[in-house]
Each structure stands twice: as structure tokens, then as C-alpha cells.
N, CA, C and O atoms as a Maestro MAE file, in Angstrom:
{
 s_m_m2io_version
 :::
 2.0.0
}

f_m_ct {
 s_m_title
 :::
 protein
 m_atom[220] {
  # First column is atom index #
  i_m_mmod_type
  r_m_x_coord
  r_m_y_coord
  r_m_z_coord
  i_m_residue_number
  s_m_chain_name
  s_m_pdb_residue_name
  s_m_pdb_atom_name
  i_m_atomic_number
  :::
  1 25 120.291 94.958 93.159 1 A "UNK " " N  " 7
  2 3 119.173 94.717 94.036 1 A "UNK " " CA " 6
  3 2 119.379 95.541 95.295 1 A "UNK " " C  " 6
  4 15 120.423 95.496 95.946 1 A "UNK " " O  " 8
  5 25 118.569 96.123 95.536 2 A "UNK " " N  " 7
  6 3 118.788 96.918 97.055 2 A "UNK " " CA " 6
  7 2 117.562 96.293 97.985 2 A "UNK " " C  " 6
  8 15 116.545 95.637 97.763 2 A "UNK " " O  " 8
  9 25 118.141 96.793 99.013 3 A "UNK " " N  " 7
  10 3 117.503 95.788 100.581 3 A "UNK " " CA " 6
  11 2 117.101 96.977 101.886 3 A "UNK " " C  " 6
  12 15 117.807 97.696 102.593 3 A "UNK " " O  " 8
  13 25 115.753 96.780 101.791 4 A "UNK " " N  " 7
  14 3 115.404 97.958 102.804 4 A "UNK " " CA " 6
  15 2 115.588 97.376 104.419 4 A "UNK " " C  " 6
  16 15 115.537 96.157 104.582 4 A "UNK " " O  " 8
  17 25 115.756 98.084 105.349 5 A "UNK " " N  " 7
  18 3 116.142 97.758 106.958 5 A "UNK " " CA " 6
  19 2 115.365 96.661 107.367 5 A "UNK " " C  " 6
  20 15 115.811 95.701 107.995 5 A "UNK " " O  " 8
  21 25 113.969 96.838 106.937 6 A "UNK " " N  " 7
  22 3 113.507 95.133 107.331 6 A "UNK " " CA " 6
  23 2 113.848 94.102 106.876 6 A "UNK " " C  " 6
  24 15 113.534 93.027 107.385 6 A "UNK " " O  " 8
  25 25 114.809 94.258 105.460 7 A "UNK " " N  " 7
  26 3 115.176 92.950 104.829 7 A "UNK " " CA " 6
  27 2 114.532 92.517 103.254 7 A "UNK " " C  " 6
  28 15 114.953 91.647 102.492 7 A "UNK " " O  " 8
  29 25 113.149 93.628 103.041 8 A "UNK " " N  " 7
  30 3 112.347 93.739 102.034 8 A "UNK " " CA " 6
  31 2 113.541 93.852 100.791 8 A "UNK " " C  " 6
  32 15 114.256 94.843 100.640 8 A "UNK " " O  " 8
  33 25 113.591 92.660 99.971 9 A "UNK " " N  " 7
  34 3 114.427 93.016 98.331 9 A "UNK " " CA " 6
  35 2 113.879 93.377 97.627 9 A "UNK " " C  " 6
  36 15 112.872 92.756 97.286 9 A "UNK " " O  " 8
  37 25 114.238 94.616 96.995 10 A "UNK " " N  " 7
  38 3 113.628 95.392 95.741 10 A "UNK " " CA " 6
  39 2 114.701 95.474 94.358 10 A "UNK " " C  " 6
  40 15 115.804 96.021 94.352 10 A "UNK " " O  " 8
  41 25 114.003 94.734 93.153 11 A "UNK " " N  " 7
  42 3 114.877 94.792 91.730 11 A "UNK " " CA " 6
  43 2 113.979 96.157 90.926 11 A "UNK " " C  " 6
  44 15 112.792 96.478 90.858 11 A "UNK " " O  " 8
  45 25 115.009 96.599 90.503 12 A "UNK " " N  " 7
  46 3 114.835 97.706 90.016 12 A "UNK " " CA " 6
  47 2 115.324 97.798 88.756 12 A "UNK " " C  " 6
  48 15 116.432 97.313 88.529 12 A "UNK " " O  " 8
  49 25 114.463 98.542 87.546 13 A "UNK " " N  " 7
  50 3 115.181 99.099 86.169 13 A "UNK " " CA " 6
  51 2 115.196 100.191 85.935 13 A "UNK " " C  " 6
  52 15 114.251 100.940 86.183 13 A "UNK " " O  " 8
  53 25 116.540 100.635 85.269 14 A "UNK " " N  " 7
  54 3 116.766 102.089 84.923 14 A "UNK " " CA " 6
  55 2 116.326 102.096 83.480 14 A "UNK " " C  " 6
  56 15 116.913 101.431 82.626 14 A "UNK " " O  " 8
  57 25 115.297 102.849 83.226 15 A "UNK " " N  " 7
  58 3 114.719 102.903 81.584 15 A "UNK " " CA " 6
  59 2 115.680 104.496 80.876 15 A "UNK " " C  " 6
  60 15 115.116 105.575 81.056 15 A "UNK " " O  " 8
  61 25 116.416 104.495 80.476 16 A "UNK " " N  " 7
  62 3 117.174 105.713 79.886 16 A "UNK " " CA " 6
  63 2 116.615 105.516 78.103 16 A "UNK " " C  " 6
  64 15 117.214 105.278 77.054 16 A "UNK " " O  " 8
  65 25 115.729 105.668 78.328 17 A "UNK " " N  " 7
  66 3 114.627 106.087 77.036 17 A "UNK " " CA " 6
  67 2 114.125 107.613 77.277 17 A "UNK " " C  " 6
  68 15 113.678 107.930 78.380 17 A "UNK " " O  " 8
  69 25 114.200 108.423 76.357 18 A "UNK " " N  " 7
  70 3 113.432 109.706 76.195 18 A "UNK " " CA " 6
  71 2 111.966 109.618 75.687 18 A "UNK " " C  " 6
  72 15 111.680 109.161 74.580 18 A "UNK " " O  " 8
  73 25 110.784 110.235 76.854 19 A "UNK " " N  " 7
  74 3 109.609 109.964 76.238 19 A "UNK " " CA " 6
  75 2 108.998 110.975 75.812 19 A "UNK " " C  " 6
  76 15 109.047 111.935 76.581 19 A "UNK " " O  " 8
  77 25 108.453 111.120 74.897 20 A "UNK " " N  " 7
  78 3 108.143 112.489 74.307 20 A "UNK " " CA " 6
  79 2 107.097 112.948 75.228 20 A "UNK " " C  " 6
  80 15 106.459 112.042 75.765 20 A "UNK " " O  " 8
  81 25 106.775 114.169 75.536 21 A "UNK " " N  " 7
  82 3 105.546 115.086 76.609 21 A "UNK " " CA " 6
  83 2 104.205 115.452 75.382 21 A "UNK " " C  " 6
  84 15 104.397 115.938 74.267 21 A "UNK " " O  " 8
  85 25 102.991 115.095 75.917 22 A "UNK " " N  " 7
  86 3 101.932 116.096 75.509 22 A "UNK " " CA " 6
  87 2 101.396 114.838 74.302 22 A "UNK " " C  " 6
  88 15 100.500 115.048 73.483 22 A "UNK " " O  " 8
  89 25 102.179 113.512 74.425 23 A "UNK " " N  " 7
  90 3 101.037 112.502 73.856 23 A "UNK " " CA " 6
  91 2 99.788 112.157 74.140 23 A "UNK " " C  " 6
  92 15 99.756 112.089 75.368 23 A "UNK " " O  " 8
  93 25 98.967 111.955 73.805 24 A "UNK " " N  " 7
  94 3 97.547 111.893 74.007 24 A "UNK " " CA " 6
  95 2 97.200 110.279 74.083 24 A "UNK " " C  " 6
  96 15 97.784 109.508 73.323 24 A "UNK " " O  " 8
  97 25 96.353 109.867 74.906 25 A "UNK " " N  " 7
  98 3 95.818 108.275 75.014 25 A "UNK " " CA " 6
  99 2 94.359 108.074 74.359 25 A "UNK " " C  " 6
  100 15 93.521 108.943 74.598 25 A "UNK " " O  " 8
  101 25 94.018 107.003 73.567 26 A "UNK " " N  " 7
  102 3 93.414 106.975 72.647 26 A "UNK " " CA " 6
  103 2 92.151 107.048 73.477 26 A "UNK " " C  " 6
  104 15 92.203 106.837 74.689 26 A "UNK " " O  " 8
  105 25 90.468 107.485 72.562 27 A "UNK " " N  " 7
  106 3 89.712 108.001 73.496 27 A "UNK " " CA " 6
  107 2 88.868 107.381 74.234 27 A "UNK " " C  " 6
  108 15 88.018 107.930 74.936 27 A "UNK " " O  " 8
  109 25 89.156 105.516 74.059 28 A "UNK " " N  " 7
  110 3 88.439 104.987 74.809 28 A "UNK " " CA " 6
  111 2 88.933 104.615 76.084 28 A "UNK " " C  " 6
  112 15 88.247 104.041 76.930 28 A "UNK " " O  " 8
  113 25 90.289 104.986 76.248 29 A "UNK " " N  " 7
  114 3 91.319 104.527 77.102 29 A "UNK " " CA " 6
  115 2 90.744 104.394 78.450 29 A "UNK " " C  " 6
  116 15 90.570 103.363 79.099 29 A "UNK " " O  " 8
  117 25 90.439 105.801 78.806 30 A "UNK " " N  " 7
  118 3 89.944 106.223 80.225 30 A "UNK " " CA " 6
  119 2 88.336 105.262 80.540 30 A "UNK " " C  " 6
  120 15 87.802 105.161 81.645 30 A "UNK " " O  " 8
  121 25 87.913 104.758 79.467 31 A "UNK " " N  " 7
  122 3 86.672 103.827 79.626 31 A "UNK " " CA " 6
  123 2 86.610 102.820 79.684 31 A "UNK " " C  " 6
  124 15 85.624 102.194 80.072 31 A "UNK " " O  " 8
  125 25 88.170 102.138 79.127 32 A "UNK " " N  " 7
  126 3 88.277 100.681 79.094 32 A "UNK " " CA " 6
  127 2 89.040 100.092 80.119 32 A "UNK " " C  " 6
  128 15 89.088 98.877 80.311 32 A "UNK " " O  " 8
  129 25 89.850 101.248 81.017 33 A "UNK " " N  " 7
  130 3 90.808 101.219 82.434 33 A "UNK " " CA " 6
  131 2 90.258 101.698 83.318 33 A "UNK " " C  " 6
  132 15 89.617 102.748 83.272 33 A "UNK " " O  " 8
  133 25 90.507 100.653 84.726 34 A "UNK " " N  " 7
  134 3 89.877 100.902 85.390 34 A "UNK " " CA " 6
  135 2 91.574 101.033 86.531 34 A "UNK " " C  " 6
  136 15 92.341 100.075 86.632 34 A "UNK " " O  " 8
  137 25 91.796 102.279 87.179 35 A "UNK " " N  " 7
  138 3 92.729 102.809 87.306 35 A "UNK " " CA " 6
  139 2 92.760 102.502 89.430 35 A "UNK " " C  " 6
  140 15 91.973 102.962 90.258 35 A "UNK " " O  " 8
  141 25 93.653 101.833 89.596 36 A "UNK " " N  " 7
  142 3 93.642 101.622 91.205 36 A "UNK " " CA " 6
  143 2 94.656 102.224 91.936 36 A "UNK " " C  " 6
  144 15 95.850 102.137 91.648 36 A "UNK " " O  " 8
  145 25 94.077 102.989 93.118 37 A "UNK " " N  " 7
  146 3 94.924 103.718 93.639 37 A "UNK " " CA " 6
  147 2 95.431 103.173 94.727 37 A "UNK " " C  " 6
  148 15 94.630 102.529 95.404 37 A "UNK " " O  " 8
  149 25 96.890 103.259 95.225 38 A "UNK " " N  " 7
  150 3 97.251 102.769 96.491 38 A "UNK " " CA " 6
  151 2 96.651 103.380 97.652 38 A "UNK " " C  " 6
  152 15 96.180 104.494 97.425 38 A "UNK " " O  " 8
  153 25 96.523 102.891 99.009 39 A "UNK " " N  " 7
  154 3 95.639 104.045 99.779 39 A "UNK " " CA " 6
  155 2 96.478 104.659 100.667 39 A "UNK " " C  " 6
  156 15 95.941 105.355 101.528 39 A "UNK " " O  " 8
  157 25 98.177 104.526 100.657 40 A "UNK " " N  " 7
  158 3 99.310 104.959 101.104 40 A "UNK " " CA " 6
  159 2 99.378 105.549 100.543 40 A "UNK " " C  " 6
  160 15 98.771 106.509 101.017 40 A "UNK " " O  " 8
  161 25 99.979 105.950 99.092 41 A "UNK " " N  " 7
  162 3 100.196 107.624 98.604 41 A "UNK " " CA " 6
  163 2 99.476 107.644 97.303 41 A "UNK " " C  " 6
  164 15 100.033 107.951 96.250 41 A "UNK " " O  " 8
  165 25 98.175 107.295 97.407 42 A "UNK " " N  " 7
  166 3 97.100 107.513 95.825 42 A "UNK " " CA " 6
  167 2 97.783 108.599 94.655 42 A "UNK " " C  " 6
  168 15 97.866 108.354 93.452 42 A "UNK " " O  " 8
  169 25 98.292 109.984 95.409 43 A "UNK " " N  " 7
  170 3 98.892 110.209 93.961 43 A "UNK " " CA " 6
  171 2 99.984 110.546 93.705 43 A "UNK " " C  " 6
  172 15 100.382 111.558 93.129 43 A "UNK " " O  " 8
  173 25 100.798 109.260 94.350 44 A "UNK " " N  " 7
  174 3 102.293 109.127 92.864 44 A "UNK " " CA " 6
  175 2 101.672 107.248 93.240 44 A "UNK " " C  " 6
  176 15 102.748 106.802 93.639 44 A "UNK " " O  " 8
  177 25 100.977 106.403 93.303 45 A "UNK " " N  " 7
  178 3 101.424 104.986 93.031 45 A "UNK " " CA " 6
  179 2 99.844 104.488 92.747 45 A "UNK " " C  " 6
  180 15 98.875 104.638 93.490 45 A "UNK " " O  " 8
  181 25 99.904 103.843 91.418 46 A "UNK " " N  " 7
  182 3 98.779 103.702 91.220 46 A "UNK " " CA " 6
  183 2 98.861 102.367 90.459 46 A "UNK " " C  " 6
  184 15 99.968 101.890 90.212 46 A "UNK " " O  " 8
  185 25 97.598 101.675 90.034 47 A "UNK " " N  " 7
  186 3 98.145 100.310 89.161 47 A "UNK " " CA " 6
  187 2 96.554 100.757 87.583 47 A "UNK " " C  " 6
  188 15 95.505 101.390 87.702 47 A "UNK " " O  " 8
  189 25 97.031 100.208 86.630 48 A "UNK " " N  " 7
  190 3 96.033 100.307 85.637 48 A "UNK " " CA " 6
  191 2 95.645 98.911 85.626 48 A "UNK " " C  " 6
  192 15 96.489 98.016 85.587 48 A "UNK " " O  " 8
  193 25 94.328 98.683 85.660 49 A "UNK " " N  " 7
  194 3 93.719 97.002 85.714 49 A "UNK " " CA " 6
  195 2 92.921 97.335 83.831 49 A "UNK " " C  " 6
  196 15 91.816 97.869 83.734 49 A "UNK " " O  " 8
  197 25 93.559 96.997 82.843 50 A "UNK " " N  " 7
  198 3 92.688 96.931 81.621 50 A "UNK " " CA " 6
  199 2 91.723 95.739 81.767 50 A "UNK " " C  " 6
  200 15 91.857 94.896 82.654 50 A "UNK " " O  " 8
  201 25 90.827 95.719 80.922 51 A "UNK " " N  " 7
  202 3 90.111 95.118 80.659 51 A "UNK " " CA " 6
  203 2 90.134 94.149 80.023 51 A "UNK " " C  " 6
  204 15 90.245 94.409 78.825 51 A "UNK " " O  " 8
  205 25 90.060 92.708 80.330 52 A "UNK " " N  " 7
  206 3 91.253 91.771 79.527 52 A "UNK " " CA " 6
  207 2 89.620 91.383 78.272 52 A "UNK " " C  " 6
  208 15 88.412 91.431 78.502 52 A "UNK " " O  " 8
  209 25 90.273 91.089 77.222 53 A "UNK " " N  " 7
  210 3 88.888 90.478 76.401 53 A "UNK " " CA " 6
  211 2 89.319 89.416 75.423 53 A "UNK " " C  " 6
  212 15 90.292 89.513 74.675 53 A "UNK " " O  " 8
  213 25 88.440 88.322 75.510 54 A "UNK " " N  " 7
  214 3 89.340 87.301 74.496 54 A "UNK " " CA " 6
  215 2 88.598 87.259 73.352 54 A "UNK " " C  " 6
  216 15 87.392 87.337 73.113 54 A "UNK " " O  " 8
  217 25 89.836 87.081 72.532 55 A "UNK " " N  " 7
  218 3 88.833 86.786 71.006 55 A "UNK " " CA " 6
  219 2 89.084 85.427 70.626 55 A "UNK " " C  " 6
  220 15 88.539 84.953 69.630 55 A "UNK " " O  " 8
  :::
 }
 m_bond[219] {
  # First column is bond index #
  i_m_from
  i_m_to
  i_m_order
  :::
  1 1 2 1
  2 2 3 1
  3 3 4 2
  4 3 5 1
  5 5 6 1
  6 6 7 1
  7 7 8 2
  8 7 9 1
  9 9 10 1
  10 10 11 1
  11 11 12 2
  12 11 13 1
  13 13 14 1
  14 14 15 1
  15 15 16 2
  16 15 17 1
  17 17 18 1
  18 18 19 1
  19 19 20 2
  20 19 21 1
  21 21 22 1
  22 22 23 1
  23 23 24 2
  24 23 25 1
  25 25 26 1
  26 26 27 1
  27 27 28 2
  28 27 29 1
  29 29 30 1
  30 30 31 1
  31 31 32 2
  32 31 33 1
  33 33 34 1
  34 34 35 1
  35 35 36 2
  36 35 37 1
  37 37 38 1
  38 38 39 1
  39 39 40 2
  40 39 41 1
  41 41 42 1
  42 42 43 1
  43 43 44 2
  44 43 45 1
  45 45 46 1
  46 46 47 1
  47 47 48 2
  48 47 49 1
  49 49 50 1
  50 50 51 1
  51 51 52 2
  52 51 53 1
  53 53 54 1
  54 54 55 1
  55 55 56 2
  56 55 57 1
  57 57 58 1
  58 58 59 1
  59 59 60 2
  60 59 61 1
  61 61 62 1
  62 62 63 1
  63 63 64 2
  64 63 65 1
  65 65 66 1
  66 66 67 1
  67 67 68 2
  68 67 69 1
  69 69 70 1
  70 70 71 1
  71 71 72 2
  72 71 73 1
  73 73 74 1
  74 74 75 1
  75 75 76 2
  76 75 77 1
  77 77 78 1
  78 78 79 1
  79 79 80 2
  80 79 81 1
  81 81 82 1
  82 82 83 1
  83 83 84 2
  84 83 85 1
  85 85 86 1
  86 86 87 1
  87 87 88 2
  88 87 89 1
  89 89 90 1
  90 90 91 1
  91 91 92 2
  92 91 93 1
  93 93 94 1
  94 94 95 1
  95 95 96 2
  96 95 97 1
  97 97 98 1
  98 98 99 1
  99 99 100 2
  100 99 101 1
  101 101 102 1
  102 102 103 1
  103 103 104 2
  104 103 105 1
  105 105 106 1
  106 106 107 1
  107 107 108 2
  108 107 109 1
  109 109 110 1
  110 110 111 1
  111 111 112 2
  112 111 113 1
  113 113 114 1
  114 114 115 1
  115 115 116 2
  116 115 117 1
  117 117 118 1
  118 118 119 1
  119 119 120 2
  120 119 121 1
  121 121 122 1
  122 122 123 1
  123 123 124 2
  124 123 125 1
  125 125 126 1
  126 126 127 1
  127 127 128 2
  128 127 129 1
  129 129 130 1
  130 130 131 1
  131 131 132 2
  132 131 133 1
  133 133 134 1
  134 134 135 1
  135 135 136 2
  136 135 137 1
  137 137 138 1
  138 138 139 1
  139 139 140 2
  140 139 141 1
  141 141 142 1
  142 142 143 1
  143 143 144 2
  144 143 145 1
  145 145 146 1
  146 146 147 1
  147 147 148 2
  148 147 149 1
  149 149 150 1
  150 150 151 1
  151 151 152 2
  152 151 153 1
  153 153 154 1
  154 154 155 1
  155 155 156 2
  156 155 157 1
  157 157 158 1
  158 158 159 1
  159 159 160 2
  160 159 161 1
  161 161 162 1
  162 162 163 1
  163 163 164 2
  164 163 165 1
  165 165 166 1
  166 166 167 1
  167 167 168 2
  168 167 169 1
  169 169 170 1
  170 170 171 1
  171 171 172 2
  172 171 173 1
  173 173 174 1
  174 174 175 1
  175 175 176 2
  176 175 177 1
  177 177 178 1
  178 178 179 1
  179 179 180 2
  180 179 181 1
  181 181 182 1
  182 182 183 1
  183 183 184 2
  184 183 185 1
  185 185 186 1
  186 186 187 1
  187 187 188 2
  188 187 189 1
  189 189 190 1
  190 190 191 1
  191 191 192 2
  192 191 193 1
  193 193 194 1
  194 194 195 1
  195 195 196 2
  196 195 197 1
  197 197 198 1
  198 198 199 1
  199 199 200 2
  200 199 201 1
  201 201 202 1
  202 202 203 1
  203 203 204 2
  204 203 205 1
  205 205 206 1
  206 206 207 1
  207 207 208 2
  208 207 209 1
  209 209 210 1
  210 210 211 1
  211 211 212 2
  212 211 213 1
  213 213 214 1
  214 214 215 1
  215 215 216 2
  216 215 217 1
  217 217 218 1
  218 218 219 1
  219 219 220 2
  :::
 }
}
């Protein structure tokens, strides 16, 4: 766990998985996510809100 100067605790995981480059996301993806950007650094931190649906 590391601890930033204000005291903020952050848990962290190391993923040592290899992910393959140049996979493709299926084509409704970009229609069914609705993609939120932080307004501190929009592009590296972002959140994906899917679309929840019950059956």
C-alpha cells in the first residue's frame, strides 16, 4: 500500500500478463459504452460506464 503526503492510501496491482496489440473490440462496443473522462487529465484517466441490461 503506498501513502501520498496528504495521507491519501492507494492499493495497487501489478498485472504481469502479456496483452496481445492490434485486438479489435466488438462492433457494437463503442455504442453500447458510454466512455467518461476525468476533467484533470481526460487523456490517460478515463472510466467505461456499460450499459447494464437485465434479462
Amino acid at each position: 500500500m503506498a501513502t501520498t503526503p496528504t495521507g491519501l492510501k492507494l492499493l495497487t496491482t501489478i498485472l504481469y500478463k502479456t496483452y496481445q496489440t492490434g485486438q479489435k473490440v466488438a462492433l457494437d462496443f463503442q455504442s453500447n459504452v458510454k466512455i467518461v473522462v476525468d476533467q484533470f487529465l481526460p487523456q490517460w484517466n478515463y472510466t467505461p460506464k456499460p450499459e447494464l441490461r437485465v434479462i
